[in-house]
C-alpha positions as a Markdown table, in Angstrom:
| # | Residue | x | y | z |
|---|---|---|---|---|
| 1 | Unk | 84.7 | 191.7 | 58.4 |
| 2 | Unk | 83.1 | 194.7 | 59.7 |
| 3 | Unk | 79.7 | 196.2 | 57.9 |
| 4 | Unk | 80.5 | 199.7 | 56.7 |
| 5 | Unk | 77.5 | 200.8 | 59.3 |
| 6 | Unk | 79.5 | 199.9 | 61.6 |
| 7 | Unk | 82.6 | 201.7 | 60.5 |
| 8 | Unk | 80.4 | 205.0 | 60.2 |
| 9 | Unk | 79.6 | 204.5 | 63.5 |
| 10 | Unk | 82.9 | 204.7 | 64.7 |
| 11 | Unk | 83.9 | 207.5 | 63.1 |
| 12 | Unk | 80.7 | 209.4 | 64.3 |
| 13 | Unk | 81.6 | 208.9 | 68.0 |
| 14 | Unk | 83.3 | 210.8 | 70.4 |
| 15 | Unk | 85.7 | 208.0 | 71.9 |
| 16 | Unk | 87.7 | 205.2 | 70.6 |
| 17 | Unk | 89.1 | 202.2 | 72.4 |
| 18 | Unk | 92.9 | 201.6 | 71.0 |
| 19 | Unk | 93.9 | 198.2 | 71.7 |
| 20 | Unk | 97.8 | 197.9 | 72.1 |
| 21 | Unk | 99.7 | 195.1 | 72.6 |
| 22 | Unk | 102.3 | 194.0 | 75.0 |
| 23 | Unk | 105.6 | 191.8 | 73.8 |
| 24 | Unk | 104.1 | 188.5 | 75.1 |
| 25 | Unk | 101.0 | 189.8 | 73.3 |
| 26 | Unk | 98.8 | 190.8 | 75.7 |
| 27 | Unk | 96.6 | 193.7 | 74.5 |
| 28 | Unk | 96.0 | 196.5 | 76.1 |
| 29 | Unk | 92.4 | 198.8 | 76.0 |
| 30 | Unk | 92.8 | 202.3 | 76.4 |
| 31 | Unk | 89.7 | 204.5 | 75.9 |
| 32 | Unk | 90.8 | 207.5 | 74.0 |
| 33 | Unk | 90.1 | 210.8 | 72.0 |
| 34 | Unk | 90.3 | 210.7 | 68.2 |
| 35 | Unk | 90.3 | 212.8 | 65.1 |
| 36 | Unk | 89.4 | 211.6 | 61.4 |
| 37 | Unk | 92.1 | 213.1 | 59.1 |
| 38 | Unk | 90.5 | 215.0 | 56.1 |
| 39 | Unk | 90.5 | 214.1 | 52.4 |
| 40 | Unk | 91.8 | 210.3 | 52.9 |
| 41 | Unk | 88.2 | 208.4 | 53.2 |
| 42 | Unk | 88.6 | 208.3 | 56.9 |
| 43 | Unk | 91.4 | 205.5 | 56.4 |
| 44 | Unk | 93.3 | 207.7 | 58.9 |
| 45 | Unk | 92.4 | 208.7 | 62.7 |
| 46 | Unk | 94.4 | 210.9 | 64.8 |
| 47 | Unk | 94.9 | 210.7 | 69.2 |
| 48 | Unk | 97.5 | 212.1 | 70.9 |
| 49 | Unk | 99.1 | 211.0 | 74.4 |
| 50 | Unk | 102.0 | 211.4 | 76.8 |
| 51 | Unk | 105.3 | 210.2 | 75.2 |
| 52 | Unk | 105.9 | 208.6 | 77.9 |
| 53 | Unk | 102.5 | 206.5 | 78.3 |
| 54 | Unk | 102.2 | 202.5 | 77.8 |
| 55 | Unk | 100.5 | 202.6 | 74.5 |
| 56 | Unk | 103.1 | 205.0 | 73.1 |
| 57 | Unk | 106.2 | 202.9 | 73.8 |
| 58 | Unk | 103.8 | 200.0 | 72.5 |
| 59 | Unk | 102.7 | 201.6 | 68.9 |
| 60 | Unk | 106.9 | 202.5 | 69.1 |
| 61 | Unk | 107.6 | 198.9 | 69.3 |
| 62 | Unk | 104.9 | 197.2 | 67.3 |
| 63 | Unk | 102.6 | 199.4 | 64.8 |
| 64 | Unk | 99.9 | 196.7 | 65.4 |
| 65 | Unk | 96.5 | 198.3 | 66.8 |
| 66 | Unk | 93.0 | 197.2 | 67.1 |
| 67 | Unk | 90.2 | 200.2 | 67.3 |
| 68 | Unk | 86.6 | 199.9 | 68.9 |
| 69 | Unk | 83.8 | 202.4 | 69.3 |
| 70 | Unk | 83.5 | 203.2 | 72.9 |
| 71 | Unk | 82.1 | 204.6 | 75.8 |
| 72 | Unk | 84.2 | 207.2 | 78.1 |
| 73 | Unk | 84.9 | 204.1 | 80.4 |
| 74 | Unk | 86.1 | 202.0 | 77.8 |
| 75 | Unk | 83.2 | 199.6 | 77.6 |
| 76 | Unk | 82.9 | 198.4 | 73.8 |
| 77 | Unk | 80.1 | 199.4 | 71.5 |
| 78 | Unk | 80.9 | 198.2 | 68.3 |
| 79 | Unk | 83.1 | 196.0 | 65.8 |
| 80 | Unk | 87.0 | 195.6 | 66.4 |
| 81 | Unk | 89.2 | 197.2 | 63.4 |
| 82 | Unk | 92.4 | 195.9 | 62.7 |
| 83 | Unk | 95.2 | 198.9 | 62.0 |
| 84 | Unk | 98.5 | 200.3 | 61.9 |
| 85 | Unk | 99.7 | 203.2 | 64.3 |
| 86 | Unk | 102.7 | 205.2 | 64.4 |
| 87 | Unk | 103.9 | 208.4 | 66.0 |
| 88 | Unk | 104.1 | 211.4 | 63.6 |
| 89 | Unk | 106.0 | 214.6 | 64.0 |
| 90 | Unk | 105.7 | 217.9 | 61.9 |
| 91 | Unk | 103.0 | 219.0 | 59.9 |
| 92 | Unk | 101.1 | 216.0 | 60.5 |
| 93 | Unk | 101.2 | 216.5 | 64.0 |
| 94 | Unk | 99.8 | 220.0 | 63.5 |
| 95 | Unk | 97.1 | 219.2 | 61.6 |
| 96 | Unk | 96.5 | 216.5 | 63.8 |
| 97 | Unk | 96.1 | 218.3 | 67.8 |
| 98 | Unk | 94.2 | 221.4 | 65.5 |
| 99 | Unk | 91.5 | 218.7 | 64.3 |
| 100 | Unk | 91.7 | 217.4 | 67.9 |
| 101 | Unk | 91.4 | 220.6 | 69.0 |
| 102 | Unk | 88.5 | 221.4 | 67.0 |
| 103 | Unk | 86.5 | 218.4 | 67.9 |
| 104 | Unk | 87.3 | 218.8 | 71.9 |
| 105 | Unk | 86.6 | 222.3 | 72.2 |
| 106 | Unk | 87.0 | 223.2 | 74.8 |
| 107 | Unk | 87.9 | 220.2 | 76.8 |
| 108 | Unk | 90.8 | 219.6 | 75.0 |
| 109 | Unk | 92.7 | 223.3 | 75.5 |
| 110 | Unk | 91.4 | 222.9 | 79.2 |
| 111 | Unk | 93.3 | 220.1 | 79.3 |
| 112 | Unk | 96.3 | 221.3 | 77.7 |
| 113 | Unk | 96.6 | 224.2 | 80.3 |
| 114 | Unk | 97.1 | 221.6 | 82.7 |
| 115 | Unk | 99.5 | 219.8 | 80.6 |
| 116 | Unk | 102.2 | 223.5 | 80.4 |
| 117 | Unk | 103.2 | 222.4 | 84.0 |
| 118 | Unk | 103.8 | 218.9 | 83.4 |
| 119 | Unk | 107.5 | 217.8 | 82.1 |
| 120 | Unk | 105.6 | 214.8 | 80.4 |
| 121 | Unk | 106.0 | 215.6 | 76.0 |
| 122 | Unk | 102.9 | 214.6 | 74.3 |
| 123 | Unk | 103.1 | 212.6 | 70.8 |
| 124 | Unk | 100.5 | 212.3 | 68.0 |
| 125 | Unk | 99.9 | 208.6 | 66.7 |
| 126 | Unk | 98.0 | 208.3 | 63.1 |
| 127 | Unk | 96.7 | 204.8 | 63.1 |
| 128 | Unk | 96.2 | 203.7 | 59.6 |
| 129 | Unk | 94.8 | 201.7 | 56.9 |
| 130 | Unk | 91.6 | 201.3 | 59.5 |
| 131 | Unk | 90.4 | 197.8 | 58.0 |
| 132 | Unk | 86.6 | 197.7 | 57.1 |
């Protein structure tokens, strides 16, 4: 199991790598964004994506995740966590792109102006009960 170091550390970063996995298992790395949601011992991170995207019609099919500090490439600088992911709607979601919005300023509203002229919805997945 991971040392709790090593859980501090990924919290502290800037980019997570979410592992997904395919139906014959196959995991897929994305490197993402991510938000630690207040008050709950950082047991639960925020990202948001396309709804269309790969890993959200994974996390729709199969809650199972795996979550590594990263660079913005993707290459992995720390211990794997096993968790749970699903996509959230309502409050959540709001709390969630504000704390996302907070911790990407600005990049993230740059971003978002790109996204008004796209007919691609976005989704907010809370991954859960990060093990470690």
């Amino acid at each position: 199991m991971p040392h709790a170091d090593e859980r501090s550390s990924l919290m502290a970063g800037r980019y997570l790598s979410l592992e997904s996995f395919r139906r014959s298992g196959v995991g897929v790395r994305t490197p993402i964004w991510f938000a630690v949601a207040p008050g709950d011992g950082a047991r639960t991170l925020y990202v948001y994506s396309t709804a269309d995207s790969g890993k959200a019609k994974r996390i729709r099919r199969e809650g199972r995740v795996r979550i590594a500090a990263c660079d913005m490439r993707g290459a992995i600088s720390g211990a794997w966590f096993e968790a749970r992911a699903a996509v959230v709607d309502g409050a959540e979601a709001d709390l969630a792109m504000r704390l996302l919005d907070r911790k990407y300023w600005p990049w993230k509203q740059m971003l978002g102006l790109f996204a008004r002229f796209s007919s691609r919805g976005r989704v907010v997945i809370a991954i859960r009960d990060v093990a470690g």
